[in-house]
Phi, psi and omega in degrees: 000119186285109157276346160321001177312126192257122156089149197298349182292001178281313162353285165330310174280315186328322207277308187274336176287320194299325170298306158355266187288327170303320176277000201276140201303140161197199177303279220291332159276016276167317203251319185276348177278002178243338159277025193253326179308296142307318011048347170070117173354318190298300193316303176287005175274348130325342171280303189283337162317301194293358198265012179240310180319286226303354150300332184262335154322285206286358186252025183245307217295308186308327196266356182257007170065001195299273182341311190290325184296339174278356196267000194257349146316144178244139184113282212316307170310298177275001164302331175282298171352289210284326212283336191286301188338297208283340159310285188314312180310300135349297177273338159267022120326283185302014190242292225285338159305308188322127184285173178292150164340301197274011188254325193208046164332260209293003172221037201250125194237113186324161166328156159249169163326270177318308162329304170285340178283310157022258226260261181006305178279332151279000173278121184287330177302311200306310171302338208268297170342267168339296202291322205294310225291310208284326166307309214259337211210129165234136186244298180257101178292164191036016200242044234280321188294313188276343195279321179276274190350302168289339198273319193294301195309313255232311168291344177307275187310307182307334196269312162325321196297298175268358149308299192317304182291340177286330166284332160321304197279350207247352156330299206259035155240029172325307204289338169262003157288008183254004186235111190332292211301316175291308174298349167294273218313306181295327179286359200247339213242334129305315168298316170319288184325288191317269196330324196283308183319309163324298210267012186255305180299302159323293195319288176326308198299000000 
């Protein structure tokens, strides 16, 4: 990735890193594609709002430097460490469990709103990700205050966009969520796809 881009001609590739690293499987695409799957697309949109606020928290923190400072406090680092594990562990529990459609429709209760802001603040891909975008790319020289504005704004929209395809598609294996034996495979088969995503995202970071 050049960090040397200058200027708005940079914009393109910024646009193209940013579809990249945002749509590419990890927890939160990953998480909105088994709940969309589960629960169907209407349910989970208050999960995916929070899991783009709680994105946009972190492309405020990676671009205000807070994070490297806090991660440079010693001690600090594996206490985040383990606490993001044991969210995520916890939640491809909770996706690999989950009963069929048809046993608790009504009382099976989608992902929240707080559950994606989370799960956001806690992906380690989401810091690894930001920190490659806002590092790599100057869209406003000299401009620093307005240069973080845009790339936050511009990432906003890119990360709607493809949460969205990830949970559309992920939509669209509602219907073998209504039969035991497919729904085990598949929540079980999603929970895995999380937890190796999680430990892909650590290594990298």
């Amino acid at each position: 990735m050049p960090g040397d881009t200058a200027g708005m001609e940079g914009l393109p590739g910024f646009l193209l890193a940013g579809i990249a690293l945002a749509g590419s499987p990890g927890p939160a695409t990953l998480s909105l594609a088994a709940a969309g799957a589960a629960f169907g697309p209407r349910r989970v949109m208050a999960y995916l709002a929070g899991i783009v606020v709680g994105m946009v928290g972190v492309m405020a923190i990676t671009a205000s430097g807070v994070i490297g400072l806090l991660l440079a406090v010693p001690g600090v680092t594996p206490v985040v460490t383990i606490a993001a594990a044991a969210y995520f562990v916890w939640l491809a529990w909770r996706i690999a469990t989950a009963p069929p459609l048809a046993e608790s429709d009504g009382e099976r209760r989608p992902p929240s709103f707080a559950g994606g802001f989370a799960l956001s603040l806690v992906n380690p891909k989401g810091y690894a990700a930001m920190a490659a975008l806002f590092s790599g790319f100057v869209l406003l020289r000299e401009r620093l205050a307005l240069d973080a504005g845009l790339k936050i704004a511009l990432l906003t929209m890119v990360m709607v966009a493809v949460n969205l395809a990830w949970l559309v598609s992920g939509a669209a294996l509602t219907r073998f969520f209504r039969e035991p034996r497919s729904n085990r495979l598949i929540n079980v088969a999603f929970a895995i796809l999380l937890l190796a995503s999680v430990a892909l995202a650590v290594t990298a970071a």
